[in-house]
C-alpha positions in Angstrom: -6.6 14.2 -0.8 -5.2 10.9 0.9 -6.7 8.2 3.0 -5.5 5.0 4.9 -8.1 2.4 4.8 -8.8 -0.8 6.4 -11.2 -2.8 4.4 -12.8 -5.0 8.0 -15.7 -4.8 10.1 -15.1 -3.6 13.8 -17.8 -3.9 16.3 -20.2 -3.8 13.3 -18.7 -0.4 12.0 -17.7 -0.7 8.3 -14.3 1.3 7.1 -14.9 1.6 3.2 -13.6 -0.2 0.7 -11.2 1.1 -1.7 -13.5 0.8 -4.3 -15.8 3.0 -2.5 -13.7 5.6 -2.1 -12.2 6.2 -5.3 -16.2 5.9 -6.3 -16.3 9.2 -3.6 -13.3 10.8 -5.1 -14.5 10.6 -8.8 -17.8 12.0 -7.7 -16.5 15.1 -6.3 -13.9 15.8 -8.9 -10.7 13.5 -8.5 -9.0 11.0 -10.1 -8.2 8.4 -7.7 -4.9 6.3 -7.6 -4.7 2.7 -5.4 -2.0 1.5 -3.5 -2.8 -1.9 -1.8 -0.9 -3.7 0.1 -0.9 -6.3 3.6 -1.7 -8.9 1.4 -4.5 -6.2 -0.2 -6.0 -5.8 4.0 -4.7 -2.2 3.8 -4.5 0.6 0.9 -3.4 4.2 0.2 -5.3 6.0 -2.1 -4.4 9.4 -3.8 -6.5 11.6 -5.6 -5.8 14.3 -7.7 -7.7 16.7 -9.3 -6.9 16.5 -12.9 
């Protein structure tokens, strides 16, 4: 499982945080790896189920 995330508020929507999502991912089984980068605007996370 893989998402692109941008961590900014658009038109009061709110994308989630990285943090957030490997929070998701650990709850339903993976283990979450980070990638950020764009000057830590943009990451890739990976999870994996162990």
């Amino acid at each position: 499982m893989a998402f692109q995330n941008l961590s900014e508020h658009v038109q009061g929507n709110h994308f989630l945080r990285p943090g957030e999502i490997e929070a998701a991912m650990r709850a339903a089984g993976f283990a979450p790896k980070t990638w950020l980068f764009g000057d830590g605007t943009e990451a890739v996370i990976v999870g994996r189920r162990p």
